[in-house]
C-alpha positions, 0 to 999 in steps of 0.5 A: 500500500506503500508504493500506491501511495507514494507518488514517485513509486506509482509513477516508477510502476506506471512507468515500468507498465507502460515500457515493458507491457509488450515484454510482459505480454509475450511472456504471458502468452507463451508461457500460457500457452506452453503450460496449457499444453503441457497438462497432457504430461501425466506428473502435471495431471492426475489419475481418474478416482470415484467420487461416488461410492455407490458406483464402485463395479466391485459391488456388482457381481454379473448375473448375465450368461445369457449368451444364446440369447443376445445372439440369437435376437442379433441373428434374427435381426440380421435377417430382418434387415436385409429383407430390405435396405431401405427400412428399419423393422420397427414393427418386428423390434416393437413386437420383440418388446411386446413379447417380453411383457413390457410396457412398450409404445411408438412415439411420433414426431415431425420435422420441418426443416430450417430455410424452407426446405423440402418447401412447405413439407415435414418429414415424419419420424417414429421412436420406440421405446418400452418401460421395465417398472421397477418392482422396489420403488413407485417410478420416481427414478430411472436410467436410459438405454438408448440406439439409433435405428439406421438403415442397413444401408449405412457403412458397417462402421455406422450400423447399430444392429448389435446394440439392439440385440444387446438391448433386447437380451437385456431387457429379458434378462433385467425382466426376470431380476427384482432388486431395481430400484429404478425404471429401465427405458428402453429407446430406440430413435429415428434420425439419431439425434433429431429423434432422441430430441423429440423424444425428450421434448415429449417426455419433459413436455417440452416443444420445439419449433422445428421439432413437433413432437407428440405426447408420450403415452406414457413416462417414468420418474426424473431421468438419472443417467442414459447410456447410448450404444452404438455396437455392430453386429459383427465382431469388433475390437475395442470400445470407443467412449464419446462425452463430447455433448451440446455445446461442450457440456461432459457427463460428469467423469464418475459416469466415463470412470464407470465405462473404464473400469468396467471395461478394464474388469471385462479386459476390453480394449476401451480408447477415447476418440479412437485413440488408445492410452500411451503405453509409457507416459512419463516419455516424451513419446507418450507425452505426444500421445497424450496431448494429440488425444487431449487435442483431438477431445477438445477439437470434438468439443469446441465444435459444440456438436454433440458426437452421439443421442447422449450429448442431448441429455445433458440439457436436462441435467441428466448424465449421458454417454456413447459406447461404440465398437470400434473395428481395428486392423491391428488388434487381433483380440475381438468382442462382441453383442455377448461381451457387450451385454454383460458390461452393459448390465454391469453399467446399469447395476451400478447406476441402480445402486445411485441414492441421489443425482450425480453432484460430485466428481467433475462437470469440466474437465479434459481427458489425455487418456481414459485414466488420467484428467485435467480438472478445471482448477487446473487449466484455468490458471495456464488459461488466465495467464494466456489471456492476461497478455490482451489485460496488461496492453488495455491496462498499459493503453489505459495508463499511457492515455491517462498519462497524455491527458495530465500532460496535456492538461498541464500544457494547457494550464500553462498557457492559461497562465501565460495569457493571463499575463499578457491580458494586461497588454490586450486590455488597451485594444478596442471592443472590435479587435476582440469581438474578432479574434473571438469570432477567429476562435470559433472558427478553430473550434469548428475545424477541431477533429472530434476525439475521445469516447465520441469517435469510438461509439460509431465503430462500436455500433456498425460492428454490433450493426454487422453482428447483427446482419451476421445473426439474422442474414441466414433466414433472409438468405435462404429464402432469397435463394429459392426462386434461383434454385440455389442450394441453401448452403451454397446460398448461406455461403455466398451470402455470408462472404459477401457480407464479411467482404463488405465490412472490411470497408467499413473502417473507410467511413472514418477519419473523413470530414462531414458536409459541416467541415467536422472530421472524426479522427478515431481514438485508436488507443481508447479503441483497442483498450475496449477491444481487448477488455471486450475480448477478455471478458469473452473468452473467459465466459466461454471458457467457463462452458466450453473451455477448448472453443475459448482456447482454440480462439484465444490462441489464434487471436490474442497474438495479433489482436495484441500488438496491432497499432496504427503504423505509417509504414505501409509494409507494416500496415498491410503484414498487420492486416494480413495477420488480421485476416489470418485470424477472421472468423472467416479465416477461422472457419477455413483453417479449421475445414482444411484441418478436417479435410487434411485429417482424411489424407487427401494427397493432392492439394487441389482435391484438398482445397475442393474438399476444404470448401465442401467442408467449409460450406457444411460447417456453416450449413450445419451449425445452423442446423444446430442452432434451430434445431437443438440449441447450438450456440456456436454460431451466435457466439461467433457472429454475436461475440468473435465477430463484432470484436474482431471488427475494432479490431480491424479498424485500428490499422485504418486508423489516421492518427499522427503516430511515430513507428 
């Protein structure tokens, strides 16, 4: 408290902020960044642990042998679908249910897609779904198994067959049980994640625009947990979990730990996003390892798509993940439906076992390996530290303007000092000669640039105004294109590039005179100080939902968002715009297709760029979707938030102002 009060000790550190900030904002940025990173190394991580007692899989003794009879439904099946390719036998599975005593109902539902299209139609849908009453408790609880239905036409690594026949054979063994204290749903959904959003709009009465869906005939108590399967009916080699949900929501982490360990105690191969855990760690080559699987989950949840029926659930507080069987060329030891049963019924267990809602263990995390985590305690300070670099240039800006503002008002008081000294001389002047010189001082007046948080405000609105245009343009879009028998992506596209073409001009509106000979010179140092605060406060918000959106973002931005200054060097001016353009939201979007498409190794660089495009256009096709559909908030975040901030930040360049280099 000493230094703040001391005069000549606040002015040292005013002094060593504003020298030293760009020093200080490559060090935070790096070492951010470096530390981020190295949380893949395992002695920076910890090992997964049980909060939750009651799931521990040593209490549960498995009961299913039933082997006959999960491959004789998977069988039957089998044959059933290749009657036809182009239907699902929803009638000989709801049949099957019947059969088994339970209570068992179709449940349906219309779509009716964004932008128009097919125009003025909706396309039906139906789920099935079957309820096992627990006989130890008055249906105030249950868990959920859910499959996709898919045609038999899909690829052979997309099929979900086997996951039905698993679910059948268990819904017959759990029948026979009488120790649940939990109601099973059995739900089967058509369109993946259209129909698993239809059946939760009708299940917690909820609606939808674009998803119509009827009332259940009938429900069961506050959903717990929901595993969804997605096993083949051939054999496969491994377990694949997916966590990644909408909008970057995770089940908490006892729930995969459950997935894990079970596994482990059935001596089933498990991987996270197809990759298995490094075999040694603690070497730089498991560290490599660890930190591509820990990228590979954050590049999943970033996108805010959820990669399965589960990522729907977590909406509704209700804990959900995918197992799916994963075929592999190297891997001689396959499982399959049988195997599949008897850790699916090990799951459930359980989960039977739960007394309350999952509250312990961890909602945010990271995962380098399906044993090891990286809670948010600890990726928030690398985080912060990264984004801090943007906090110490406001703050230094801030600093410097305030400085120039003492400086300046001493100027002045100087010269009042001195004018009142010479009053003296002028006071034998006529009445004529000052009225004059007063009118001569108006006129200055009037050709003084306007300055200050006045010329900020119209650079703020316009981005907001163009944020805007971003948001709403789509539906407008869409609609304009039907009478050119446009493709709604290829309309959305086009349409979207033309408006981001368009506000790239905008910065020449000012620092031009108006009709009445006022001009507006644009405070760049006061701008860039809101852009960057701006900027912060967003990251960090996102990052407190999606922490690998607001990484990802903040690792392409804040390096050059950072050190981005007016300059009269026109070499400088144009590498500083490139580097903006660079890190667009347009350019964005691009890098992130071609990453995509390189990760489909396409050798030639023109099918790469094709590919790139294609990928490009089904992003932006695709979050909109998601948006209308389930909720997404990717896109608002990027046109509301990403979009508008970048915009003040483009306009610094452009900026008129009598600097040195």
């Amino acid at each position: 408290m000493g230094l703040l009060t001391d005069p000549k000790q606040r002015q040292k550190i005013i002094h060593a902020i504003t020298k030293y900030n760009q020093l200080l904002c490559v060090l935070c940025y790096v070492g951010g960044f470096l530390w981020f990173l190295a949380l893949a190394y395992q002695p920076l991580n910890a090992s997964t642990y049980f909060s939750e007692n009651a799931l521990l899989p040593g209490l549960v003794d498995y009961q299913f042998y039933a082997d006959s009879d999960v491959i004789s439904y998977n069988d039957q099946l089998t044959a059933e679908m290749k009657k036809s390719d182009k239907k699902v036998p929803k009638d000989w599975i709801f049949r099957k249910f019947q059969d088994l005593g339970l209570d068992t109902y179709y449940h349906n539902f219309s779509l009716n897609y964004p932008f128009g299209m097919p125009k003025d139609k909706s396309i039906p849908g139906q789920n099935i779904y079957a309820i096992l009453r627990a006989k130890r408790a008055a249906s105030t609880e249950a868990v959920v198994m859910s499959v996709p239905l898919r045609l038999p036409s899909v690829m052979a690594d997309e099929q979900t067959s086997g996951g039905i026949a698993v679910m059948l054979a268990l819904a017959k063994h759990f029948r026979k049980q009488t120790y649940w204290a939990k109601d099973i749903l059995f739900v089967l959904t058509e369109y993946d994640e259209i129909g698993m959003q239809a059946w939760l709009d009708g299940y917690h009465q909820t609606q939808s625009e674009y998803i119509h869906s009827e009332n259940l005939p009938a429900t069961s108590g506050s959903i717990q947990a929901a595993i969804n399967l997605e096993i083949p009916s051939d054999k496969f080699h491994s377990y694949n979990l997916k966590l990644e949900g909408l909008n970057g929501q995770l089940p908490n982490l006892d729930l995969s730990n459950l997935l894990v360990r079970i596994c482990g105690k059935e001596q089933a191969k498990v991987t996270l996003n197809k990759r298995s855990d490094a075999p040694n760690p603690d070497e730089f080559e498991g560290f490599q390892h660890s930190l591509i699987t820990m990228l590979h989950m954050m590049w999943n949840q970033a996108s805010g798509t959820p990669t399965g029926n589960h990522g729907l659930f977590h909406r509704y507080h209700i804990e959900a993940l995918t197992l799916q069987g994963v075929k592999e060329t190297r891997t001689r030891r396959s499982f399959g439906v049988e195997n599949t049963a008897r850790l699916v019924e090990g799951v459930f267990r359980s989960l039977n076992n739960l007394l309350e809602r999952f509250h312990q263990s961890f909602f945010f995390y990271i995962l380098p390996s399906t044993r090891r985590y990286v809670s948010i305690g600890l990726y928030m300070p690398p985080f912060g530290v990264m984004i801090a670099a943007s906090l110490i240039k406001a703050i230094a800006l801030w600093i410097g303007a305030v400085k120039n503002d003492d400086e300046t008002l001493d100027k002045s008081t100087t010269k009042k000092k001195t004018s009142k000294e010479s009053e003296k001389e002028t006071k034998e002047k006529d009445e004529g000669d000052i009225q004059s010189e007063d009118d001569g001082d108006g006129e200055d007046d009037e050709d003084k640039p306007i300055t200050g948080i006045v010329s900020v405000v119209p650079v703020i609105f316009i981005g907001m105004l163009m944020a805007l245009l971003a948001y709403n343009g789509p539906g407008l879009l869409t609609r304009v294109s039907h009478p050119f028998r446009l493709r709604p992506e290829d309309s959305l596209m086009f349409g979207l590039l033309a408006l981001f073409t368009a506000s790239l001009a905008f910065p020449k509106m000012f620092n031009k005179k108006s009709p009445d000979q006022v001009s507006l010179e644009l405070d760049w140092q006061l701008l860039k100080c809101i852009a960057l605060i701006f900027q912060s406060l967003a990251l960090f918000a996102i990052a407190l939902m999606n922490i690998s959106l607001a990484f990802f973002i903040g690792a392409a931005m804040v390096p050059v968002t950072t050190f981005v200054v007016p300059t009269k060097s026109k070499l400088l001016r144009v590498l500083q715009l490139i580097l903006l353009l660079l890190v667009s939201p347009a350019s964005l979007v691009f890098i992130s297709s071609l990453i995509s498409a390189q990760a489909e190794n396409y050798t030639e660089y023109t099918e790469l760029l094709f590919i790139t495009w294609a990928n490009m256009k089904q992003c932006i096709f695709m979050k909109l979707l998601d948006l209308y559909l389930f909720g997404n908030w990717t896109y608002t975040v990027v046109s509301f938030v990403i979009f508008p901030c970048w915009l003040l930040f483009w306009a610094i360049p452009n900026c008129s102002t009598n600097i040195s280099n």
